[in-house]
C-alpha positions as CSV (number, residue, x, y, z in Angstrom):
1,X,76.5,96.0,117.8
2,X,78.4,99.4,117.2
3,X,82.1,100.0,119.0
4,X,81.1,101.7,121.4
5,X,79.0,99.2,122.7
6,X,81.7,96.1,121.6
7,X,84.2,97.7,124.1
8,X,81.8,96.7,126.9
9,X,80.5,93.8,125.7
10,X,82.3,92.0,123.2
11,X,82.8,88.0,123.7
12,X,82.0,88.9,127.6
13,X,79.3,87.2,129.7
14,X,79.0,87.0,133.6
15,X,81.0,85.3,135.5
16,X,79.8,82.1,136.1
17,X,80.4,81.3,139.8
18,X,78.8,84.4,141.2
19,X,77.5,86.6,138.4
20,X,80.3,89.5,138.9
21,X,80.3,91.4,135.4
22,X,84.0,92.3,135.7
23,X,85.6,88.6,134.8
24,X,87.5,87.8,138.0
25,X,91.7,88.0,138.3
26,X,92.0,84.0,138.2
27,X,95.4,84.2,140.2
28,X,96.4,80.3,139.7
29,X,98.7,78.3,137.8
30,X,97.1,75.2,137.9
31,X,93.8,73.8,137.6
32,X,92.0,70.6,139.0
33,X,91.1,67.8,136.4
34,X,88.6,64.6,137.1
35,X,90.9,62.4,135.3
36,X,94.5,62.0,133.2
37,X,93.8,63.6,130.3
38,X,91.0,64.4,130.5
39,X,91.1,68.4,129.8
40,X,87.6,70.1,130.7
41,X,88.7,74.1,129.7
42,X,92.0,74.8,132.0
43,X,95.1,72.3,133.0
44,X,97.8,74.9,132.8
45,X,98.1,78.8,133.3
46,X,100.6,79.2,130.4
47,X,98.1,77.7,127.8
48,X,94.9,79.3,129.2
49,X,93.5,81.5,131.9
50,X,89.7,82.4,131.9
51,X,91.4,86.0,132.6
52,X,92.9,85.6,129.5
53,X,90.2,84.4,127.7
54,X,88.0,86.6,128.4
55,X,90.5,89.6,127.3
56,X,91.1,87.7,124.1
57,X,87.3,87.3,123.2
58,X,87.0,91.2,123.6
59,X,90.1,91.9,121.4
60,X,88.7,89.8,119.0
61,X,85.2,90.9,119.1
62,X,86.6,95.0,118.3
63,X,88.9,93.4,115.3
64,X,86.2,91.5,113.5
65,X,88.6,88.7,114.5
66,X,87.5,84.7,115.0
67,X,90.2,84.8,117.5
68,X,92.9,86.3,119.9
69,X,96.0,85.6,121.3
70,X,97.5,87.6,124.2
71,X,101.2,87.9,125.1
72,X,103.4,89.3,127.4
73,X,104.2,91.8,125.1
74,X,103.9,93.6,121.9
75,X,107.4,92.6,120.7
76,X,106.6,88.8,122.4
77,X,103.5,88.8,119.8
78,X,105.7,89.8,116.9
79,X,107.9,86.9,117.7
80,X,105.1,84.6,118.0
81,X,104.2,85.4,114.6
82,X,107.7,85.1,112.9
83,X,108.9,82.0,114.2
84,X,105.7,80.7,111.3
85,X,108.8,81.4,109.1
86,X,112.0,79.1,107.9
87,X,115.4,80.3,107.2
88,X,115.2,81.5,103.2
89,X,111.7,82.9,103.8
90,X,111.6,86.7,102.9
91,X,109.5,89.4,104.5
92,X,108.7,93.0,103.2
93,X,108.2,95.4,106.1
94,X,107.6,99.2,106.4
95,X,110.7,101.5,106.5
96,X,109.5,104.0,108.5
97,X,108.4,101.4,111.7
98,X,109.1,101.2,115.0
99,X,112.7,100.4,116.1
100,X,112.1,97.3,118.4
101,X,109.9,95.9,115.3
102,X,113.3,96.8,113.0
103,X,115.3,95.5,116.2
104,X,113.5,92.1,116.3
105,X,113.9,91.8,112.7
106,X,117.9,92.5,111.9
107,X,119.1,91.7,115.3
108,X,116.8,88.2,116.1
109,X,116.1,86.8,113.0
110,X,118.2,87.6,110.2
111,X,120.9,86.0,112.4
112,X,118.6,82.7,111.4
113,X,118.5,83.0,107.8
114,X,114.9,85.1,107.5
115,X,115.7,87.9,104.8
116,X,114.0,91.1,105.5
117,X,113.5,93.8,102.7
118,X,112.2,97.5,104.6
119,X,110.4,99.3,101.9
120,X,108.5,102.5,101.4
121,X,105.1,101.1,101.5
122,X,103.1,104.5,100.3
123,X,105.1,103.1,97.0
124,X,102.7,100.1,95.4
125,X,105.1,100.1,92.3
126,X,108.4,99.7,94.9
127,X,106.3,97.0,97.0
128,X,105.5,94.8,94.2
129,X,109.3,94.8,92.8
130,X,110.4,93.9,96.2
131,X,108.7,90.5,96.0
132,X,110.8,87.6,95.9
133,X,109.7,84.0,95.1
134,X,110.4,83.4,98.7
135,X,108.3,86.5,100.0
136,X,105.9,85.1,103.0
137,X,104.9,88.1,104.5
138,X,103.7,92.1,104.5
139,X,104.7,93.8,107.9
140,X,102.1,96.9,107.3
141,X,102.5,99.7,109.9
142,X,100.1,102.0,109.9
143,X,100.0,104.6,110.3
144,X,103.7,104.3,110.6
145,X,105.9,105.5,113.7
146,X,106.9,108.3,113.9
147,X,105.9,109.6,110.3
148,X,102.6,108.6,110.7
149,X,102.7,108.0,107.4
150,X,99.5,106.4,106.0
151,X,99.4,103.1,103.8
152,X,96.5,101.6,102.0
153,X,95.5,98.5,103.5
154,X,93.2,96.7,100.9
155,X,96.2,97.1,98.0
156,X,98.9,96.1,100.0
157,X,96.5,93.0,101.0
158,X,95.4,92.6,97.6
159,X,98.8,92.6,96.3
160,X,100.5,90.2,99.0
161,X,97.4,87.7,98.3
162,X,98.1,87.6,94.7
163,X,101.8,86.4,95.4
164,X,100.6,84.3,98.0
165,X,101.9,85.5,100.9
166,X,100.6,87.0,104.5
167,X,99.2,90.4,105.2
168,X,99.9,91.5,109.1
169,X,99.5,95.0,110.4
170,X,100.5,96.4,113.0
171,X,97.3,98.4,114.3
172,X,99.1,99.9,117.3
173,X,99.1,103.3,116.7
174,X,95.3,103.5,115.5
175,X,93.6,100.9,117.9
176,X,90.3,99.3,116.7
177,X,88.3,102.2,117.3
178,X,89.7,104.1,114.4
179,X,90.9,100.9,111.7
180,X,90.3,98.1,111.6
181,X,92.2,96.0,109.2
182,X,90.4,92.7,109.2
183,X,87.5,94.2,107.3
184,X,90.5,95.7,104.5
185,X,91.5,92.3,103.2
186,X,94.6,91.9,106.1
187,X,95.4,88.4,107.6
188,X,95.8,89.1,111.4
189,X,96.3,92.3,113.3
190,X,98.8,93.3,116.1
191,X,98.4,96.0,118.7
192,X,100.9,96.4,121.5
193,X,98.2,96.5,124.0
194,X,100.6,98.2,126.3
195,X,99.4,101.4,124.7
196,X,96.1,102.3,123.4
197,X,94.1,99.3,124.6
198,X,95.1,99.5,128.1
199,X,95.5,103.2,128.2
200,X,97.1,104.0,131.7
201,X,100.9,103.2,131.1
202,X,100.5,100.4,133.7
203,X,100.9,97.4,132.0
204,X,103.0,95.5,129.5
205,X,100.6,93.7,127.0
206,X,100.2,92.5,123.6
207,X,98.2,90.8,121.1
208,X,97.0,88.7,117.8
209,X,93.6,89.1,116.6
210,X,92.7,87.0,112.9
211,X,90.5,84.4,111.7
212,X,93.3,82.6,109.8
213,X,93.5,79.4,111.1
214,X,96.6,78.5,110.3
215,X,98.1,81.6,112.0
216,X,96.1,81.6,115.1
217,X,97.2,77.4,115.6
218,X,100.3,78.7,115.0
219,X,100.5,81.3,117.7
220,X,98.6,78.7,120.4
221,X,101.8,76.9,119.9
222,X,103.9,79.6,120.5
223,X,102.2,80.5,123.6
224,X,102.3,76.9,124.8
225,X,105.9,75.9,123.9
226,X,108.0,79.5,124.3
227,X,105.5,80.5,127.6
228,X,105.6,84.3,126.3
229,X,102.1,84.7,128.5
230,X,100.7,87.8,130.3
231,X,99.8,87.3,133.8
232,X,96.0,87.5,134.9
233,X,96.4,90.7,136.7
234,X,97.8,91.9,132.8
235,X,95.0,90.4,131.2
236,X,92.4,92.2,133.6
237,X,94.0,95.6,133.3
238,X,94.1,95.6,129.7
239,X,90.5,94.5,129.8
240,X,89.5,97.1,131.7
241,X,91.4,100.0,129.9
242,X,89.7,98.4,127.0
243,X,86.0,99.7,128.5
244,X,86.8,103.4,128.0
245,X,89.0,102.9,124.8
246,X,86.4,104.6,122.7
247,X,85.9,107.8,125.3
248,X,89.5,108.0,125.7
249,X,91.1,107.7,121.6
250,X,87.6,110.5,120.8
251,X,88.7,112.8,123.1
252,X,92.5,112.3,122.6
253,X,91.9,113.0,118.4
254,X,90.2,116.0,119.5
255,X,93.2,117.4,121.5
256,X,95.2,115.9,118.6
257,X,93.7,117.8,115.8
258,X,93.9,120.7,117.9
259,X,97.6,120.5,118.6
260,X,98.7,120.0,115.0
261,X,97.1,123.1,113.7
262,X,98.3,124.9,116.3
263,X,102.1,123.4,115.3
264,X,101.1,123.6,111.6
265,X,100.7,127.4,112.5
266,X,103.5,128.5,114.3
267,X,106.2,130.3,113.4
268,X,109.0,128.5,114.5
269,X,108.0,124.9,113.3
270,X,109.3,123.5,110.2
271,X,107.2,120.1,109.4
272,X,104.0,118.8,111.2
273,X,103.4,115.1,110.2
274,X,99.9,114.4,110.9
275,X,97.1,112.9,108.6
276,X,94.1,115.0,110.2
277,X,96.1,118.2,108.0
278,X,94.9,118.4,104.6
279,X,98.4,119.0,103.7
280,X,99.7,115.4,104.3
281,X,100.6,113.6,101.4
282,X,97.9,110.3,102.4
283,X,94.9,112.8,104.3
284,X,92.4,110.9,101.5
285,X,93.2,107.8,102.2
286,X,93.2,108.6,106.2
287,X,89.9,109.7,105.4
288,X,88.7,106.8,103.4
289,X,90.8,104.2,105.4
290,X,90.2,105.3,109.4
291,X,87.3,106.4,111.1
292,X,89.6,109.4,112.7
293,X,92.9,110.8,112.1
294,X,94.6,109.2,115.5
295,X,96.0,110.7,118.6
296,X,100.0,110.8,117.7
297,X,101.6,114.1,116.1
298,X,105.4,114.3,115.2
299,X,106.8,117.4,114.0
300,X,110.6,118.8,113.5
301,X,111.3,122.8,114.1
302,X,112.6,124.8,111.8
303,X,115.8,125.3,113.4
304,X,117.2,122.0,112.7
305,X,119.0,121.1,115.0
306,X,119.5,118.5,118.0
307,X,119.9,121.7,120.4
308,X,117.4,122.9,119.8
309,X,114.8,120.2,119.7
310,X,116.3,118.9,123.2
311,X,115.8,122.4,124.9
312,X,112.6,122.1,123.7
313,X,112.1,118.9,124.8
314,X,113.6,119.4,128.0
315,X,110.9,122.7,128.5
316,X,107.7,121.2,128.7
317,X,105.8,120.3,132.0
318,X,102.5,118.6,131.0
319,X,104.1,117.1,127.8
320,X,106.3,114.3,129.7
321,X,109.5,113.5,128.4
322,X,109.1,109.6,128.2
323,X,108.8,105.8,125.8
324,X,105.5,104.9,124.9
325,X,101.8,106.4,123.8
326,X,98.6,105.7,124.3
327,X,98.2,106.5,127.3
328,X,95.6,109.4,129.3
329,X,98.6,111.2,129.6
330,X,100.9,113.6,126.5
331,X,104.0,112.1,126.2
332,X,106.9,113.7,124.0
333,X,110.0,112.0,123.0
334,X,112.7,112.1,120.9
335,X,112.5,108.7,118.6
336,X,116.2,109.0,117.0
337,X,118.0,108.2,120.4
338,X,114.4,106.6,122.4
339,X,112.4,104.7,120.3
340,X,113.7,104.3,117.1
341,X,117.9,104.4,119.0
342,X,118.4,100.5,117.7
343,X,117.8,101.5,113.9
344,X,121.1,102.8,112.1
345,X,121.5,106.7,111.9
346,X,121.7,106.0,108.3
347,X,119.0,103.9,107.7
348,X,116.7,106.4,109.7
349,X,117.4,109.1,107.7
350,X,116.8,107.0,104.1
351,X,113.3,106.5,105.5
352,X,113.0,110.2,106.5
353,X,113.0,110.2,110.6
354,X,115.4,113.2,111.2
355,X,117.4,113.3,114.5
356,X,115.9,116.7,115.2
357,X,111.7,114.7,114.9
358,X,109.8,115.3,117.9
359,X,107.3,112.6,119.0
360,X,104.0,113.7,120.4
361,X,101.3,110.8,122.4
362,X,98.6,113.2,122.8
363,X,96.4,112.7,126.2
364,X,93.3,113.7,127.7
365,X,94.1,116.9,129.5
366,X,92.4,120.2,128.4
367,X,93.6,121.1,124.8
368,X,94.1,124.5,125.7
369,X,96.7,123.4,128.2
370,X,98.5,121.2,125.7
371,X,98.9,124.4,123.6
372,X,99.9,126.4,126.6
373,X,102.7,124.0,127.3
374,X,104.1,123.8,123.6
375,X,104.1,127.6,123.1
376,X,106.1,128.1,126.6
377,X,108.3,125.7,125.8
378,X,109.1,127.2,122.2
């Protein structure tokens, strides 16, 4: 079965009852059993929802995944998956990576004892010398927010399996229609659903896909004890966003690649980061790694400066000045004070992210528009 076709009908059947081929919003929190424990399916909406389910066998079918697991949130999936760790356990994640990822890890968990080491991951060498005898876990973004740096998958994999520890990536910004990590050696993916998989910016979502046992019993427990579920109505929007995923990431990559030659060409840009351009430093291993180059741009001007980049900011009219991506809509934000506003100025800048960057979430509109808006704005 090829993708396009898994985004329909992936680990989906009718409905039961009455045939409908949209699964149903099962709004309950209960369900009836014949006997005491005796569990036929359901007994509780915070372990299991046929809503759910069936979101959770379509994720799974696009990963290459045995399973799923669906929370209320991206950040609510993260923290299912490190609270698998003990105080002294040490994880090596990205440097360049999203600021309520960084926020979760300093600001949540360190507090507990879990060490955290935030490394330049395009590096092998400096990945392999940050291993510890207590290293558990890789947290790979890719590609990385809002560098969109690229990182290679099956080494990073490799290399955490040879210490024995846990490869994760956060597949977010890519979405299983352009990577899919599973198939490149990596233990379980993460997506915030809220963004690509859904694709309307009307839902908070997010999700666990892996055929690691251990991980997925893990997270089952997570869902049943800490009750970090989505709602059904959550579960059926993501669902259906997921039916036009593929239609909707194609024709956003198109309006991408157009945008970042446009910005690559102008005049008064100083830095396009983008790995469609031949010039980024990892556009081979995009190539090799992702079926397309991805739908977010980021790019700094060449007047430096915060002024400046607000006024731009501030000039757009298609290009909405807003958190998040994914959506069928172009977003632009400013990651130093939106996004990435928990992660030290200092610690920002180490990794690269400028407080002049400029975040593009290219949409759906007309390309030709999109371009129209930039060049009034500059």
């Amino acid at each position: 079965m090829r993708f396009n076709t898994k985004a329909i009908h992936a680990g989906q059947k009718l409905e039961e009852t009455t045939g409908a081929v949209m699964p149903p919003i099962f709004q309950t929190s209960t369900y009836a059993q014949e006997a005491p424990n005796v569990h036929q399916g359901y007994d509780y909406a915070r372990v299991g929802n046929p809503t759910r389910t069936a979101l959770e066998n379509m994720i799974a079918g696009l990963e290459g995944a045995d399973e799923c697991a669906c929370f209320a949130s991206g950040v609510a999936a993260m923290d299912g998956l490190l609270k698998m760790f003990r105080p002294g356990d040490h994880i090596i994640a990205s440097n360049d990576l999203y600021g309520g990822s960084y926020r979760l890890f300093t600001q949540v968990f360190e507090p507990f004892g879990i060490k955290f080491s935030f490394i330049d991951m395009t590096d092998l060498n400096l990945v392999k010398e940050a291993f510890t005898d207590h290293t558990k876990m890789l947290w790979i973004e890719t590609p990385t927010n809002p560098l969109l740096r690229v990182v290679d998958i099956k080494a990073l994999s490799d290399i955490a399996h040879d210490a024995g520890a846990l490869a994760i990536v956060d597949n977010t910004f890519a979405s299983p229609y352009l990577q899919r990590p599973l198939e490149l050696g990596a233990d379980a993916v993460l997506h915030s659903a809220t963004k690509y998989l859904a694709g309307h910016s009307d839902v908070i979502h997010g999700a666990v896909a892996s055929s690691n046992e251990k991980i997925m019993e893990n997270l089952r427990f997570q869902i049943k004890s800490g009750g970090a579920v989505p709602g059904p109505m959550d579960c059926y929007l993501v669902l259906r966003g997921i039916k036009t995923l593929a239609v909707r990431v194609e024709r956003a990559v198109s309006n991408a690649k157009k945008v970042a030659e446009y910005l690559d060409n102008h005049p008064k840009v100083g830095m396009v980061h983008y790995p469609g351009l031949s010039s980024h430093p990892q556009h081979e291993l995009a190539k090799k790694q992702m079926d397309d180059f991805g739908a977010m741009v980021s790019f700094s001007l060449k007047d430096d400066s915060m002024d400046a980049a607000n006024k731009f900011m501030s000039n757009t009219h298609y290009f909405t000045l807003a958190e998040s991506l994914g959506g069928v809509e172009s977003l632009i934000s400013h990651p130093a004070s939106m996004t990435h506003g928990s992660i030290p100025k200092e610690v920002r800048e180490k990794a690269g992210l400028k407080d002049s960057l400029i975040r593009l979430s290219v949409g759906i509109e007309d390309a030709d528009d999109l371009i129209a808006d930039l060049e009034q704005a500059f």
